[in-house]
N, C-alpha and C positions, 0 to 999 in steps of 0.2 A: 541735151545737157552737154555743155562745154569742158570735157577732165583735159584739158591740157593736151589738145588732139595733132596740133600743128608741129612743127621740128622746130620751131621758133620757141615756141614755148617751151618745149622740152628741153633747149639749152640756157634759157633764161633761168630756168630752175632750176637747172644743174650750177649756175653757175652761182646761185645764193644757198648752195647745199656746203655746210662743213664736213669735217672727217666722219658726222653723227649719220649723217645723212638725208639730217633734218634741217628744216631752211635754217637760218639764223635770226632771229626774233629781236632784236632788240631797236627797232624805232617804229611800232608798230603804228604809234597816235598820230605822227609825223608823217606817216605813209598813209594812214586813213585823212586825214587833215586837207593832205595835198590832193588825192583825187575828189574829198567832197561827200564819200560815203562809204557805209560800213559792210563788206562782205560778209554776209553771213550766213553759213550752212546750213541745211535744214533735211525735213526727212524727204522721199521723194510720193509723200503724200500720205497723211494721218492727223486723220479727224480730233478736233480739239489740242493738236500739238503745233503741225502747219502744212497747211494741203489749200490750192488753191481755191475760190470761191468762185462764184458764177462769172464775177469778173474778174477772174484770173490773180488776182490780189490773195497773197498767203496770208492764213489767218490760224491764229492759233496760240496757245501757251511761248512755246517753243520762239515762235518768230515775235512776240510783245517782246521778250526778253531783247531781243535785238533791236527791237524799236525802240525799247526803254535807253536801251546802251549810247544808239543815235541822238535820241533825244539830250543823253546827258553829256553829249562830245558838241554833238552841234545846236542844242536847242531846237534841234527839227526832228521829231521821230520818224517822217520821210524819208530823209536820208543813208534808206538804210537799201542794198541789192540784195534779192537771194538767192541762193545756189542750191538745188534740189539734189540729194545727194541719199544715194541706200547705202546700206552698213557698208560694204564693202568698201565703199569710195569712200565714206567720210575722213578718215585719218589721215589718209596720203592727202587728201587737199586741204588740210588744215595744215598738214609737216610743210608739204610743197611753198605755200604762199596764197594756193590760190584765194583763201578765204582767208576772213579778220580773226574770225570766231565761230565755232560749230555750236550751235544751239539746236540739237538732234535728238532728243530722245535718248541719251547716251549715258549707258552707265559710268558711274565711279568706282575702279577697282584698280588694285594696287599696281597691276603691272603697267596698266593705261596713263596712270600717273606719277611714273620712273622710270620707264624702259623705252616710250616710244617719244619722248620728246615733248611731251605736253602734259598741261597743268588742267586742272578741274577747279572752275572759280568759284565754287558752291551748288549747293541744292533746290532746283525749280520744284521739283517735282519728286515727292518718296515711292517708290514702288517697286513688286516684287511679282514673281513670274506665276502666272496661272494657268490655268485649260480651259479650254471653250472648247464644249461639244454640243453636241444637234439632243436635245430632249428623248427622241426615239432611240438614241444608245441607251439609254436607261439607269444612268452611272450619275450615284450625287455623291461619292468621293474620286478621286484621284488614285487611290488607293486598289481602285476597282477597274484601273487600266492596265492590269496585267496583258499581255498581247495588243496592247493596242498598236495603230500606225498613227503616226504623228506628226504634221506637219511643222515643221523650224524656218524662221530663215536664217539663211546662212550668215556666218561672220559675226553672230552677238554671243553674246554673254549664256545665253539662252540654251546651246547648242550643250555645253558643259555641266549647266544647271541641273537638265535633267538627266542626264546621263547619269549623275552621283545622285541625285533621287529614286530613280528607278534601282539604280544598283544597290543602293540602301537599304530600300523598302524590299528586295528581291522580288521585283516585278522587270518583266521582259516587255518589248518595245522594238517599233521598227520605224527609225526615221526617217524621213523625205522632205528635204531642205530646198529652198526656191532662197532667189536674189534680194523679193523685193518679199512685205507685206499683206500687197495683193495680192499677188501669187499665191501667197499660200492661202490664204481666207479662199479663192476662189476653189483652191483643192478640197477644201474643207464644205462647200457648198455643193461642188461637188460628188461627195463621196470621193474620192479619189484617196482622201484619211477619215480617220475616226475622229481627230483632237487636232485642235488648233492650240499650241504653247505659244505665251509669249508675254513683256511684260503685261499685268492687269491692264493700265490704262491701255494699253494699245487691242486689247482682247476686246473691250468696251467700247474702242474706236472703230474697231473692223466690223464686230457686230452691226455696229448701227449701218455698216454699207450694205450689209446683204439683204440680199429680197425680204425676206421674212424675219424680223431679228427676232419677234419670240420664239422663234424655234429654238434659239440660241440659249445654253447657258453656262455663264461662267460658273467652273467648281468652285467651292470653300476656301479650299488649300492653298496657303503664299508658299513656295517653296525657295527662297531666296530675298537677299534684301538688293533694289535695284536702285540706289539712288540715282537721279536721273540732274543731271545738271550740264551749263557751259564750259566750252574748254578752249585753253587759248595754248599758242605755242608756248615752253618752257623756255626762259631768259629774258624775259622783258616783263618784270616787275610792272612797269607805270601801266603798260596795258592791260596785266592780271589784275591789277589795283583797279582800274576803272570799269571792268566788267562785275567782279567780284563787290563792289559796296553799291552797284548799279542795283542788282538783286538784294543786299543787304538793305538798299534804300527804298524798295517797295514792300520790304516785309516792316521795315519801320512805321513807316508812312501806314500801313493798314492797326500797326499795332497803337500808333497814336490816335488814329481814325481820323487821319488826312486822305482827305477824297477827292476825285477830281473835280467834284462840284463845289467844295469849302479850301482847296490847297490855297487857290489866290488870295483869299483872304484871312484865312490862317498864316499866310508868311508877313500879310501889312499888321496885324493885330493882336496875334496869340502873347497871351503871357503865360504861357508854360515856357520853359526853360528849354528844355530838350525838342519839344519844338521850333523853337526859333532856333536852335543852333541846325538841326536837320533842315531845314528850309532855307537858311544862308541869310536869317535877319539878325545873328547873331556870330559874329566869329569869322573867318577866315577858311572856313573847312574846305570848300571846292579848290583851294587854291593848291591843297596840297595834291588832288591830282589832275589838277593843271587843265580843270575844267571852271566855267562861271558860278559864282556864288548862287546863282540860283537852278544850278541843274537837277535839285532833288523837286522843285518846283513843277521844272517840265517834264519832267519822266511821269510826275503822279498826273500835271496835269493833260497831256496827252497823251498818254499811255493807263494809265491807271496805279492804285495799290495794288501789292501781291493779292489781295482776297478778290479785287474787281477783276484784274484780268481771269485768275482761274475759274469766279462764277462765267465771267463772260465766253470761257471759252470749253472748262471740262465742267460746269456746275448742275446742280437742278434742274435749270430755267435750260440746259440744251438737250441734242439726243443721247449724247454718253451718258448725262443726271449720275456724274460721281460724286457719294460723297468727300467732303476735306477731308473725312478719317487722320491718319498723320500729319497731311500736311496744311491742317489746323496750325493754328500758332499758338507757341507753349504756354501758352496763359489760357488757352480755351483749347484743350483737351488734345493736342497734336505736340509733335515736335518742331514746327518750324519757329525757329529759334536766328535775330543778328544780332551782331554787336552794335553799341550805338556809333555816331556820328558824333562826339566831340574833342 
């Protein structure tokens, strides 16, 4: 993985650093434009979010989102690099330059989006932090981890969660934090902990790596809310904009039930209203951010609706088999909820 290793680089980014300390963001479309493709961060490997495949191609929730984004900048969902990147790194290479857009697994909370420089473009994914333990601890609440040892990875949201859970509930705990993911799932295979914490989806990613995943099982208990979404540098509005209805425009597209198999001819023939103006047969809308009238076209039809990518990637039909639960769309029993397109 490439963090900015050279001295070249380290002064090219000092030298697009303001008094914040954060790059300065404001021609992001202009600089994606000009080299041809969209950087974009990712985890450094998690199942149904984006972790390589047998050919080396990242696949997952997390990285469609960036394909979507491509697709709706250049008409090519190709067009997109990625950057494998663990908690620890993500933020400094989104502040730095090195990436367009972090599409990681990453929470939305207040201080991430006011203090460090960066904006959250909305909600991929709703989720919230749980335990995974081995069947033979014998434990089906949370509640009944009094002493346990715990494995965290470092640098999330995570680390804090439980600490005010445990201290709440007046249960005691001993944790053992690792870098990446894997790391800790491996400790937890191990023995080397009792519990694996971390967000649900990721607990039902890890799972399905280990040898034996029935051994495995997630507790009941959410104990936090982890909205997991994109995030781009803070000050450059057109770029927030085009990530942020990028995601707005696949939760449409599924709510209309524009698919990738009916999008092409739902945009030459629909007479719904709100469909033709979300597909660009209707209005001017791509113009205002300064993309082609038919970019909600290509996002659905190479990439998917929000419901096709998540089956395709956290659904039933894979090995996580998560239910939508929340992130259903709010007319069918979830909250994922956009504004329209016109």
């Amino acid at each position: 993985m490439k963090m900015l290793k050279s001295t070249l680089a380290i002064v090219t980014t000092a030298a697009v650093l303001g008094v914040s300390g954060f790059a300065q963001a404001g021609a992001t479309l202009d600089a994606v434009q000009k080299k041809g493709f969209v950087q974009c961060g990712v985890s450094d490997g998690l199942p149904g979010f984006s972790v390589p495949d047998s050919t080396g191609k990242i696949i997952g929730i997390d990285a469609d989102v960036c394909r979507a984004v491509a697709a709706a900048v250049f008409g090519d969902a190709t067009k997109v690099k990625f950057s494998q990147l663990n908690a620890k790194e993500r933020f400094t290479a989104l502040q730095s330059g090195e990436i367009d857009v972090l599409s990681r697994n990453t929470t939305w909370t207040s201080s991430r989006d006011s203090g460090m420089g960066l904006v959250f473009a909305g909600v991929t994914y709703y989720d919230g932090i749980g335990f995974l333990v081995n069947n033979k601890l014998g434990v089906k609440s949370a509640k009944e981890l009094d002493g346990a040892t715990i494995c965290i990875q470092a640098g999330t949201t995570t680390e804090l969660n439980v600490s005010d859970y445990f201290r709440g509930n007046g249960l005691k705990y001993t944790p053992i934090t690792f870098d990446t993911s894997d790391e800790s799932a491996k400790s937890l295979e191990s023995g080397r902990c009792d519990v694996l914490t971390s967000d649900k989806s990721q607990l039902y990613a890890q799972r399905s790596k280990l040898a034996t995943p029935t051994d495995y099982v997630v507790l009941p208990e959410t104990i936090s809310k982890e909205p997991l979404g994109p995030v781009v540098r803070k000050g450059d509005e057109e770029w927030f904009s085009i990530v942020k209805w990028t995601l707005f425009a696949m939760l449409n597209a599924e709510e209309m039930g524009i698919t990738q198999t009916n999008v092409e001819a739902e945009a030459k023939a629909t007479k719904n209203p709100d469909v033709a103006r979300l597909l660009g047969a209707d209005g001017e809308y791509g113009k205002d951010l300064k993309v082609k009238k038919d970019w909600v076209v290509q996002i659905v039809k190479q990439v998917g609706n929000y419901g096709e990518v998540f089956e395709k990637n956290l659904g039933k039909g894979t090995p996580l088999a998560i239910d939508r639960g929340l992130n259903a769309l709010w007319n069918n029993g979830g909250i994922q909820y956009a504004p329209p397109v016109r």
